[in-house]
Every structure is written in structure tokens, then in C-alpha cells.
C-alpha positions as CSV (number, residue, x, y, z in Angstrom):
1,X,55.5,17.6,-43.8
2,X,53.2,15.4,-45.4
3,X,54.1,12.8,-42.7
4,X,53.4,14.8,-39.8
5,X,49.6,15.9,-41.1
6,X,48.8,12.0,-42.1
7,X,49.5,11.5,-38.2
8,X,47.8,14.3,-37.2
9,X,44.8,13.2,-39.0
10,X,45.6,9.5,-37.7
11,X,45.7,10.6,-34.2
12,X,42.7,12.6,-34.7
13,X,40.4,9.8,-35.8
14,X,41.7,7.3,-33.4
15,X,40.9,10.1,-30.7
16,X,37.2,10.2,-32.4
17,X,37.1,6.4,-32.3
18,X,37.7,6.2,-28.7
19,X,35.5,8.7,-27.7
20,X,32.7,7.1,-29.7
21,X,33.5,3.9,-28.2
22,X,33.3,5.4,-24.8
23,X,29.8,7.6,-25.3
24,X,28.3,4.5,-26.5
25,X,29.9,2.3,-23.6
26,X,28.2,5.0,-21.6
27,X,25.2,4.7,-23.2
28,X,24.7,0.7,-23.4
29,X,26.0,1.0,-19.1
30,X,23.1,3.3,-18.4
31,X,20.0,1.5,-20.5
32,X,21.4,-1.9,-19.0
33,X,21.8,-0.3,-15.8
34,X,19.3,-2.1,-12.3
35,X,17.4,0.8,-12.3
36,X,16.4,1.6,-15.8
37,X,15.4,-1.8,-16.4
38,X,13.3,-1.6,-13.7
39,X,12.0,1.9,-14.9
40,X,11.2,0.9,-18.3
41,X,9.3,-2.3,-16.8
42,X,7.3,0.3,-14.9
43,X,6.3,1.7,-18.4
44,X,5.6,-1.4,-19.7
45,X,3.4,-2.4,-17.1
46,X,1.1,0.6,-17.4
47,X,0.9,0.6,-21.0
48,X,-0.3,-3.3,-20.6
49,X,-2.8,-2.3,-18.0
50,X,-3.7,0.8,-19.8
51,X,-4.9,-1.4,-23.4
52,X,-6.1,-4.2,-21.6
53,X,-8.6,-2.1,-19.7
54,X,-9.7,0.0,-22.5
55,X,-9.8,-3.5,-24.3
56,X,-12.4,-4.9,-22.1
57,X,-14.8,-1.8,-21.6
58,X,-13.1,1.4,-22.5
59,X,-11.7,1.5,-19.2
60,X,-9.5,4.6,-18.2
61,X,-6.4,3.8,-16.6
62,X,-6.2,6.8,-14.4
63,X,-8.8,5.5,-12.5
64,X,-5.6,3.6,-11.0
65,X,-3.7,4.6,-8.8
66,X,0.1,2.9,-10.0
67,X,2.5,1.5,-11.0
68,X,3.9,0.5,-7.5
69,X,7.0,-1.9,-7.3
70,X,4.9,-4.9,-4.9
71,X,8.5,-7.1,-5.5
72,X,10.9,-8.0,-7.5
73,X,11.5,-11.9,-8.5
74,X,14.5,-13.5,-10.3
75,X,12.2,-13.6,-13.3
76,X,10.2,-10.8,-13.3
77,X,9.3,-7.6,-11.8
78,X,5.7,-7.5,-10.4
79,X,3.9,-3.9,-10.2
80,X,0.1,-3.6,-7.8
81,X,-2.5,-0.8,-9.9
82,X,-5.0,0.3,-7.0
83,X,-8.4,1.5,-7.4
84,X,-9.5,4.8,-6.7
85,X,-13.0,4.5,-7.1
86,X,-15.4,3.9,-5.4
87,X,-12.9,4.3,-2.3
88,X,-9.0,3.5,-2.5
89,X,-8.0,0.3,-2.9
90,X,-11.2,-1.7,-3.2
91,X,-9.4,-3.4,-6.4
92,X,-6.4,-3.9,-7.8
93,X,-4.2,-5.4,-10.5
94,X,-0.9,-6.7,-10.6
95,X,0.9,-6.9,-13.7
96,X,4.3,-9.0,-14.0
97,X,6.4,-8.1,-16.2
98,X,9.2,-10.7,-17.3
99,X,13.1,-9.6,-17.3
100,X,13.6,-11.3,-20.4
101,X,12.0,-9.2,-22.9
102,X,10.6,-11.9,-25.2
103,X,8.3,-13.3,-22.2
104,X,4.7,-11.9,-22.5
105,X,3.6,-9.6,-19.4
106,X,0.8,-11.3,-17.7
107,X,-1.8,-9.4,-15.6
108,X,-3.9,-10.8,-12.4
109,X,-7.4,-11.3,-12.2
110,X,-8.8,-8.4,-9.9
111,X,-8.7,-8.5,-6.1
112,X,-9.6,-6.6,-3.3
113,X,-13.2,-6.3,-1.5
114,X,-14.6,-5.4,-5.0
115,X,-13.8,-7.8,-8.3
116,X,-16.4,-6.8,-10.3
117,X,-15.4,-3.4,-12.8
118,X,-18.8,-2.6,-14.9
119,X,-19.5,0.8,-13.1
120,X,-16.2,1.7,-14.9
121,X,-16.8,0.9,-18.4
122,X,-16.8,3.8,-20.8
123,X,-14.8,6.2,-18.4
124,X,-12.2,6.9,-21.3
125,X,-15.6,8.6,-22.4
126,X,-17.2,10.2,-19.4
127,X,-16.7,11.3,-16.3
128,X,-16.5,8.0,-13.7
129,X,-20.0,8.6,-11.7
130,X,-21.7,9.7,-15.1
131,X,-20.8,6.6,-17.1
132,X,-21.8,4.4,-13.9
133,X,-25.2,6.1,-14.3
134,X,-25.0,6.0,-17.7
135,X,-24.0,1.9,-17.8
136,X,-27.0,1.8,-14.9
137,X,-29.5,3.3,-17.1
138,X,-28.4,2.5,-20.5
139,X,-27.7,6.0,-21.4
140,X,-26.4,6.8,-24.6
141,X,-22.0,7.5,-24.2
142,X,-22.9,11.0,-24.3
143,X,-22.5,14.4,-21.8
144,X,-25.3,15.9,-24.0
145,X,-27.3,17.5,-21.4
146,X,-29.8,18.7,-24.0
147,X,-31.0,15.6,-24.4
148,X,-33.9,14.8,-21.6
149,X,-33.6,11.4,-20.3
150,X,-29.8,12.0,-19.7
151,X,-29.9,15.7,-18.4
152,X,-32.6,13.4,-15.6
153,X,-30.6,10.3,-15.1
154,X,-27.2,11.3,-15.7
155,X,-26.8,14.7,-14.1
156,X,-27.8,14.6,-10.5
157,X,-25.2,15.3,-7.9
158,X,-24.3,12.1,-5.9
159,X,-21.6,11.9,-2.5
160,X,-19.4,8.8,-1.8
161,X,-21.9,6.9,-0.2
162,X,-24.7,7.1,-2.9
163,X,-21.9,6.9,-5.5
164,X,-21.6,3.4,-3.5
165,X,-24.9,2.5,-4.3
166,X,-24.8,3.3,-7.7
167,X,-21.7,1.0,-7.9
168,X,-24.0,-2.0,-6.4
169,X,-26.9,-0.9,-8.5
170,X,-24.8,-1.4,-11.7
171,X,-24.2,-5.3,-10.5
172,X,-27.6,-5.9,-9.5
173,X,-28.8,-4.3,-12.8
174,X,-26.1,-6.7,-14.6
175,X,-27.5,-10.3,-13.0
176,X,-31.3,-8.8,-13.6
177,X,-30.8,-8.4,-16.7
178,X,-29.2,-11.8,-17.4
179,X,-32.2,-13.0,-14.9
180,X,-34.9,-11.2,-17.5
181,X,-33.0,-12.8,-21.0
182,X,-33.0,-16.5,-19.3
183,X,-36.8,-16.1,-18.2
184,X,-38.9,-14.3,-20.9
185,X,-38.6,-10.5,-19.7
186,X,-39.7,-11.5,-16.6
187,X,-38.1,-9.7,-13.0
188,X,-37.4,-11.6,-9.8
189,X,-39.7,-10.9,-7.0
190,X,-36.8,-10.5,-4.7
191,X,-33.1,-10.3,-4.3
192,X,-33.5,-13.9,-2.9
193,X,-34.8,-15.3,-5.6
194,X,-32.1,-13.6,-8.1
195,X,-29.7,-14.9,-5.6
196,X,-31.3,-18.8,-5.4
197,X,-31.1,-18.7,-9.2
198,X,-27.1,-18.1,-8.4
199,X,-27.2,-20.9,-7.0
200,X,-29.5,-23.3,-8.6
201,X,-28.4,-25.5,-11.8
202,X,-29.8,-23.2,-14.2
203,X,-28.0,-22.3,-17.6
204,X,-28.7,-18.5,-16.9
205,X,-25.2,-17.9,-15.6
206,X,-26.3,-15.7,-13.1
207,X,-23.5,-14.7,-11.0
208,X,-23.5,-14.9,-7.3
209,X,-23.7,-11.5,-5.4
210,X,-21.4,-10.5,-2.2
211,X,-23.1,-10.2,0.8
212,X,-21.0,-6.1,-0.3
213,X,-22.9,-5.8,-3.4
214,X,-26.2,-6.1,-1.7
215,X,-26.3,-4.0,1.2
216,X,-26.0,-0.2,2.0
217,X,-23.4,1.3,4.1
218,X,-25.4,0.9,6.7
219,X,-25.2,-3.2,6.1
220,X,-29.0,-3.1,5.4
221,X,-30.1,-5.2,2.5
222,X,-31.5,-2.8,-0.2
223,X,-35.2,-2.2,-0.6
224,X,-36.2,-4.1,-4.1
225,X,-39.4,-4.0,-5.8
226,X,-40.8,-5.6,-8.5
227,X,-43.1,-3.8,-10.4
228,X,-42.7,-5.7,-13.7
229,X,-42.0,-3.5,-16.4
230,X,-39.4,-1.9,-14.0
231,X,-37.6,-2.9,-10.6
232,X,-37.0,-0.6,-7.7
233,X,-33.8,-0.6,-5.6
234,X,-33.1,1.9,-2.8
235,X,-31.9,2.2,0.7
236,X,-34.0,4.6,3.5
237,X,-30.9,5.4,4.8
238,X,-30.0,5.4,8.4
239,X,-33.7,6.2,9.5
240,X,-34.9,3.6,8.1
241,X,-37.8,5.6,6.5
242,X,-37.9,7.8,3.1
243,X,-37.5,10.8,3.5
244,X,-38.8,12.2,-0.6
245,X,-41.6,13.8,-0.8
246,X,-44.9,12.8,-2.0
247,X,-44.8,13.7,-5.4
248,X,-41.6,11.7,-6.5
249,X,-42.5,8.4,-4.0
250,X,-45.7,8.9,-6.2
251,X,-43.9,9.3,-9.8
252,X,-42.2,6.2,-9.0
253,X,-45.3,4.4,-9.4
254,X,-47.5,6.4,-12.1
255,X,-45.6,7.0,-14.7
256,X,-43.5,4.9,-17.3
257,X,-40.4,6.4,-16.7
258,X,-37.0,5.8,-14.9
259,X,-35.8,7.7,-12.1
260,X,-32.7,8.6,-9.6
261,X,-33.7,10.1,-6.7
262,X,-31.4,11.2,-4.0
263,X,-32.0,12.9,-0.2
264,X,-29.4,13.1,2.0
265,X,-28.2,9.7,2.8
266,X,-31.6,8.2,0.6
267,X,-31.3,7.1,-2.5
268,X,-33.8,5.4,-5.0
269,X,-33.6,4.3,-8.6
270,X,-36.6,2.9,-11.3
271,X,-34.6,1.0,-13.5
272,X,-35.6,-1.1,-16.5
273,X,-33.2,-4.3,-16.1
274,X,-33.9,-5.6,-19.5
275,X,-33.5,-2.3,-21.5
């Protein structure tokens, strides 16, 4: 009797054992398996992207439009990010990440028409096209419409094609700036002469701009005006003539204030580059 329950028991547990043996066969099969490998590399690659962006500007990640397999190498797996601001695609990362888990995942220098990401900085914060304005102007990371100067410079409604100017603004506003530091406060008189310094063997580190980042949709070179303590930079639009009325062209001037203004396809900002 006693016999007969010590194999019961016996047979019982080796059942157990085997079954536990089996599950966890199962288990290792499935996590080893081609296709969750390549599911957790997918992870891995957008939680790379996701810190590395917030590390440079408090980018937000959903601003990007990925992971998307691009190929898969003997080494590594290699996923494309694309931009979806200002229009689909205009920049993109690719992240590899390396089959052999002790390998660090390496991510690409931008590419695409636009390389240059400072009208996205601070968008873990705010809305995209209010922390480009915000970056443009200097604005404080705030959505505090009570507050003036942002409630004016941070609230007006913009469409994709003044949301592209705004985009090239933010990169002009970045090399006047560096212009201003490397030559006591002072302003270019034109967009050539910001770009010669590009070019020339200063130490000012002034980057060289696109022919993209200086032109409208319309591929005409944006108005720019120095008026010392302030610069202007606009585009007429497609008529070639601006169409605000007399009262803001005249604010622009008269006052000690910055200002967006937008009409249609017009679009003018009074910036202070070395805010």
C-alpha cells in the first residue's frame, strides 16, 4: 500500500517535471524565436531614439513617424524614424541595433532635405508650432496665455506653409545670433553677408545655410532687414507685395517690440537675434 502511493507520488512529480521542462522549452522557443528578436529590437530602437532626442533638446519622439524595419544585416537590425514635421519625411533617423545584445545601438546623423532639428526643441513641453515660436522668440517654456508677450508671439494661428517659414526663421535666428556674439551685438546687413561669414575663415562658427533654409515656398529669398536693435525676415508671398495694413507695417518700425504677422500666404517676424 505504502508502495503503490510512493509511485503515485513518484509518477506525479516526474509528470510535473516534464511539464515544467516543456512550458519553459516553450517559453525560451518563443523569446529566442526570428520574430521576437526582431520585435524587441524594434523596442529598443525607439527607446534609444526616444532618450537621445529628449537628451539633446527635449525632443518628443512622436514627432516621428517609426520604427520601420529599412533591413536586416547579419549583425544588426537597422530601423528608419521619419519626420512628420514640417512635412513627412523631410528628416530621418536610422538607429541600428546590434543582434548581440552587449553591442551598443548606434543612431545616424540626420538626413533628408532638412538636417537641422532646433524648431523641435522643447516639444516634450509644448505643442510643435508653439515651441518653434517659442525657440524663435525666446519665449519662456510656457502655454501661459496670460502672460502678454507670449499670448502675441506664441498664439497666432499659422498653416503649413507659414509653419515652413517659421522652421527657416528658427535657423536664420540661430546663425544671427552666433553672428551678433562673434561681432559685438552687431546684425548683418544682409543674408549675404551672414552667409560670406559662412564661408570666410572666421572663428564665429557660423554655419552655412541651404539654398532650403533661405527661401520661401515660392523659391524667393526672404525679405531681411536690418534695423539694429532688431532684424526683419518675411516673405510678400506670391504677389510679391504686403498685403498688412498700415498700422502693423508701421508697428514694425515704431515701437520696441517683436512681432509675427501673418496674411494669407504673408508672413513677417521682428525678431531680436541676440535676445
Amino acid at each position: 500500500m505504502l508502495k503503490t502511493r510512493l509511485l503515485r507520488i513518484l509518477i506525479y512529480i516526474i509528470n510535473l517535471s516534464v511539464s515544467c521542462v516543456i512550458v519553459l522549452s516553450c517559453i525560451l522557443c518563443n523569446s529566442c524565436s526570428p520574430s521576437r528578436i526582431a520585435e524587441n529590437a524594434e523596442k529598443s530602437a525607439y527607446r534609444k531614439l526616444k532618450y537621445y532626442l529628449q537628451d539633446i533638446c527635449e525632443i518628443d519622439v512622436e514627432l516621428f513617424d517609426g520604427p520601420e524595419l529599412l533591413r536586416e544585416n547579419e549583425d544588426d537590425y537597422v530601423f528608419i524614424f521619419h519626420s512628420m514635421y514640417p512635412e513627412y519625411g523631410v528628416m530621418n533617423f536610422e538607429v541600428s541595433v546590434p543582434k548581440d545584445k552587449h553591442k551598443n545601438i548606434d543612431i545616424s546623423a540626420p538626413s533628408g532635405e532638412r538636417k537641422r532639428f532646433n524648431f523641435l526643441c522643447e516639444t516634450t513641453r509644448l505643442p510643435v508650432k508653439k515651441a518653434a515660436l517659442s525657440y524663435l522668440f525666446n519665449l519662456p517654456i510656457s502655454q501661459d496665455t496670460t502672460n502678454p508677450r507670449i499670448k502675441r508671439l506664441q498664439t497666432v494661428e499659422l498653416d503649413k506653409g507659414q509653419f515652413n517659414d517659421i522652421v527657416n526663421f528658427v535657423e536664420i535666428k540661430r546663425e544671427l545670433f552666433t553672428f551678433a556674439a562673434c561681432h559685438g551685438s552687431r546684425n548683418p546687413d544682409n543674408l549675404q553677408e551672414l552667409q560670406s561669414d559662412a564661408f570666410s575663415k572666421s572663428t564665429c562658427r557660423i554655419r552655412e545655410l541651404d539654398s532650403l533654409y533661405i527661401h520661401d515656398r515660392y523659391g524667393q529669398k526672404y525679405y531681411y532687414q536690418n534695423l539694429i536693435n532688431f532684424v526683419l525676415l518675411g516673405s510678400p508671398g506670391q504677389n510679391l507685395k504686403w498685403d498688412f495694413n498700415a498700422f502693423e507695417l508701421d508697428s514694425l518700425y515704431n515701437d520696441d517690440l517683436e512681432h509675427i504677422l501673418v496674411d494669407g500666404d504673408d508672413i513677417m517676424v521682428k525678431l531680436k537675434p541676440f535676445r
